[in-house]
Backbone bond lengths (Angstrom), bond angles and torsions (degrees), N, CA, C in turn:
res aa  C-N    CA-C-N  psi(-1)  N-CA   C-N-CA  omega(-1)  CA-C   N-CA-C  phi
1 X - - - 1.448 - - 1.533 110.83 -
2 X 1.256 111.54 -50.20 1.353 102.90 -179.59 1.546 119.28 -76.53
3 X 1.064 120.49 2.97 1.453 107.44 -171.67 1.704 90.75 -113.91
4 X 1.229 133.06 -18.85 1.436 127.20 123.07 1.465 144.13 -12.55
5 X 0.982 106.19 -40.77 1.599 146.88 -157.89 1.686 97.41 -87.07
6 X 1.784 98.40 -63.68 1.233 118.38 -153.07 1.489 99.93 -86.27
7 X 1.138 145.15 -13.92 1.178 149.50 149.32 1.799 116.08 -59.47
8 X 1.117 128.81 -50.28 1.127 129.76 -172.06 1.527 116.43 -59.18
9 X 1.284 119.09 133.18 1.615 123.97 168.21 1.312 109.83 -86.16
10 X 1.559 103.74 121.49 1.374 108.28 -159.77 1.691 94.64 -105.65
11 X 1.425 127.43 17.44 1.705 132.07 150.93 1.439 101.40 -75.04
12 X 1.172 133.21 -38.70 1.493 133.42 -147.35 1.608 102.14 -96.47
13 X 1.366 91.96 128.96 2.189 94.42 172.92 1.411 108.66 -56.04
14 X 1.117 121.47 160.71 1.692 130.33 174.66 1.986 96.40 -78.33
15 X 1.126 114.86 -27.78 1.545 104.70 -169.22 1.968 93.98 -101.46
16 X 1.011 105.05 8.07 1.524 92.42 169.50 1.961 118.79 -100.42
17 X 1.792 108.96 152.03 1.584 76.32 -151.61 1.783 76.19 -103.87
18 X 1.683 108.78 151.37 1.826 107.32 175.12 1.385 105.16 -59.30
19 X 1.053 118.11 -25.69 1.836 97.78 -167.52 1.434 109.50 -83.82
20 X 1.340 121.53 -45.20 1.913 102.68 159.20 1.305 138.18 -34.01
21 X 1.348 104.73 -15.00 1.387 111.56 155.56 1.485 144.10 -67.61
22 X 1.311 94.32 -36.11 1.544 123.27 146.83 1.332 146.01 -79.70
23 X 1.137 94.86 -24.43 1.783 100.35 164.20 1.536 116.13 -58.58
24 X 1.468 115.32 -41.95 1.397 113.50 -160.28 1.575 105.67 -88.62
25 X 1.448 130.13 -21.19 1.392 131.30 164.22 1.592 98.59 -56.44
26 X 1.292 144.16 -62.44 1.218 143.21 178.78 1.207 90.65 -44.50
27 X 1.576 148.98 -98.87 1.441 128.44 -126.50 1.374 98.69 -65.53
28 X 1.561 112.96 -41.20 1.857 97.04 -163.28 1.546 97.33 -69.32
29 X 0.963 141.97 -20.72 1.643 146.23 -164.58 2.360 86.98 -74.29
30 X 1.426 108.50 -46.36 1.471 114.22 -166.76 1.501 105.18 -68.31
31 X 1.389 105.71 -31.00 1.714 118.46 -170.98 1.756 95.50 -75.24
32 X 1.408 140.28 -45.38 0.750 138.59 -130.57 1.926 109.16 -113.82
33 X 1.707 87.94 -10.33 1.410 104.82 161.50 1.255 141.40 -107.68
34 X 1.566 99.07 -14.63 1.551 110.98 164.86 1.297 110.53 -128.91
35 X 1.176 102.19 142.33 2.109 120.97 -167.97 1.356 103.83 -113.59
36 X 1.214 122.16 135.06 1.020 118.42 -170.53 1.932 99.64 -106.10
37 X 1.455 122.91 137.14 0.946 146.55 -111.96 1.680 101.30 -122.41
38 X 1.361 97.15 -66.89 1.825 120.76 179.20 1.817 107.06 170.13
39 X 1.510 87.66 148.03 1.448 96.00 175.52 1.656 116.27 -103.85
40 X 0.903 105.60 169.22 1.868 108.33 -172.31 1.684 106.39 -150.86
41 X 1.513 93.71 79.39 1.521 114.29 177.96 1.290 106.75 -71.04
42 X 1.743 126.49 104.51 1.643 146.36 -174.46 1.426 81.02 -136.73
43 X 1.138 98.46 169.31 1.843 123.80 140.02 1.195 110.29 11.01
44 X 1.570 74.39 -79.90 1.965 92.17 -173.50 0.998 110.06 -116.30
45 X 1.631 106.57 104.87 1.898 107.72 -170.89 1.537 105.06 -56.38
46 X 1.425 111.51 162.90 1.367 113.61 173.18 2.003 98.83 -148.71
47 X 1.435 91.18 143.09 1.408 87.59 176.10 1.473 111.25 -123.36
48 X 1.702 125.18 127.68 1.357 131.58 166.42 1.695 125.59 -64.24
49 X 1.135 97.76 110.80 1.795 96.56 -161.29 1.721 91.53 -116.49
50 X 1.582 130.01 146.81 0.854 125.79 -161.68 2.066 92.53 -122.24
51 X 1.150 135.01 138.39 1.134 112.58 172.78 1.408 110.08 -103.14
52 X 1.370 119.93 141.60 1.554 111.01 -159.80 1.525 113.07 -100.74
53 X 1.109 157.66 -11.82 1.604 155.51 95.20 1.562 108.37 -4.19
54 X 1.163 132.42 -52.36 1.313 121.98 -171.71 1.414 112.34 -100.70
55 X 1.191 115.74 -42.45 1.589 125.90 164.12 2.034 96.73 90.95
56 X 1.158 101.11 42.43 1.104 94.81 179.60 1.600 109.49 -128.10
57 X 1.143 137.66 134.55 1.257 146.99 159.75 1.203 159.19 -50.53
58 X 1.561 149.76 79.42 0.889 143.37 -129.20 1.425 107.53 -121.05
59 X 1.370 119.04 152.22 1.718 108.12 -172.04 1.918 74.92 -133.60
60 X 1.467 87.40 128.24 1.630 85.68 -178.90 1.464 102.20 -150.45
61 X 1.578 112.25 150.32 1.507 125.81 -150.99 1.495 79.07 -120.11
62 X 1.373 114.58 163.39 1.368 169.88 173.66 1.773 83.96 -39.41
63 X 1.516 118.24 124.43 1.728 127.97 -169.84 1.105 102.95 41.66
64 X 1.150 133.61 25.02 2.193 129.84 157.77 1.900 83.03 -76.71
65 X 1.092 91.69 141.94 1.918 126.69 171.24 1.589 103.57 -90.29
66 X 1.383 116.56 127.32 1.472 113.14 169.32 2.008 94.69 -130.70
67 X 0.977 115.22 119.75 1.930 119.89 -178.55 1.953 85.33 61.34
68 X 1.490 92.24 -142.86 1.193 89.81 -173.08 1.848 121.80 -92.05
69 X 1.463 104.45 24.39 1.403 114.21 -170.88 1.635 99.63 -103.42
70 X 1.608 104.49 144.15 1.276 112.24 154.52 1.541 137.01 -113.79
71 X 1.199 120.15 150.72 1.437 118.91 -162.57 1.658 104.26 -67.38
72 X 0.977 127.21 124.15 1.543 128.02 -179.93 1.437 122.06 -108.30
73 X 1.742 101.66 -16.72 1.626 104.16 -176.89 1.628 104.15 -178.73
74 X 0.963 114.26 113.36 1.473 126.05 150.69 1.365 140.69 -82.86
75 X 1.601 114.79 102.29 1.784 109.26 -169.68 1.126 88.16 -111.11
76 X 1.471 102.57 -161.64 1.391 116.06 -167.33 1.408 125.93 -83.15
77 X 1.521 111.54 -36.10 1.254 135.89 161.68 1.462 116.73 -64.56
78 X 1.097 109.61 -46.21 1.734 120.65 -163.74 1.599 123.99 -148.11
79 X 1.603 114.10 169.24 1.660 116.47 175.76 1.245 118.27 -126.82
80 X 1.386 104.69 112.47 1.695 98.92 -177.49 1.900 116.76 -93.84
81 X 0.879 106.65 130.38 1.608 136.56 -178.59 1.409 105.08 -90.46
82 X 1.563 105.46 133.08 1.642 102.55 156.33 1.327 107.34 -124.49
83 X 1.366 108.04 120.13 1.693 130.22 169.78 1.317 123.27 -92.95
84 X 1.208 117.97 77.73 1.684 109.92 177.87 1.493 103.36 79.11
85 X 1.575 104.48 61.81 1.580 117.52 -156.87 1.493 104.15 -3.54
86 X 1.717 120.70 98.70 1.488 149.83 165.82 1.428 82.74 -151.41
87 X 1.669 107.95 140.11 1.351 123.02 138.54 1.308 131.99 -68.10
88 X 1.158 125.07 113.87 1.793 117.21 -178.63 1.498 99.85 -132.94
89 X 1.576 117.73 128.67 1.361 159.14 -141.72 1.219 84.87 -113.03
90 X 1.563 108.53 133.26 1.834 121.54 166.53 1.674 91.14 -129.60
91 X 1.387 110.91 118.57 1.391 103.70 171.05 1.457 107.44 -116.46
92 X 1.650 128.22 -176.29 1.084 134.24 -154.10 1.737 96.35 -87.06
């Protein structure tokens, strides 16, 4: 019991789960490192995403992988990513 006890964070609700806490530092941390650039609505949309730490550029199609996110949808406005199945939005 007590070493039960001694594990538990006694700030944190019992119905709240720890890892939602962490999920959302990752997307805004993903939003805040890659910029999204321009889109190029063809066929096969493609969206120019710039990563901003590396400064390098990626032109990536529809299931292309950028870190550990994948491209899930390209509109016209924006690119949606799924990170640790979360949607996260790169807009212009």
């Amino acid at each position: 019991y007590e070493e039960t006890m001694a594990q538990r964070d006694i700030f944190q609700a019992p119905w709240e789960n720890p890892q939602e806490k962490g999920a959302a530092p990752q997307q805004d941390d993903l939003q805040k490192k890659l910029k999204l650039v321009g889109i190029v609505l063809d066929e096969a949309p493609q969206a120019v995403v710039e990563d901003q730490e590396t400064h390098e550029t990626y032109f990536l199609f529809v299931g292309d992988e950028i870190g550990q996110a994948r491209v899930e949808e390209i509109q016209e406005e924006k690119v949606i990513l799924l990170l640790n199945e979360e949607k996260v939005e790169l807009t212009k």
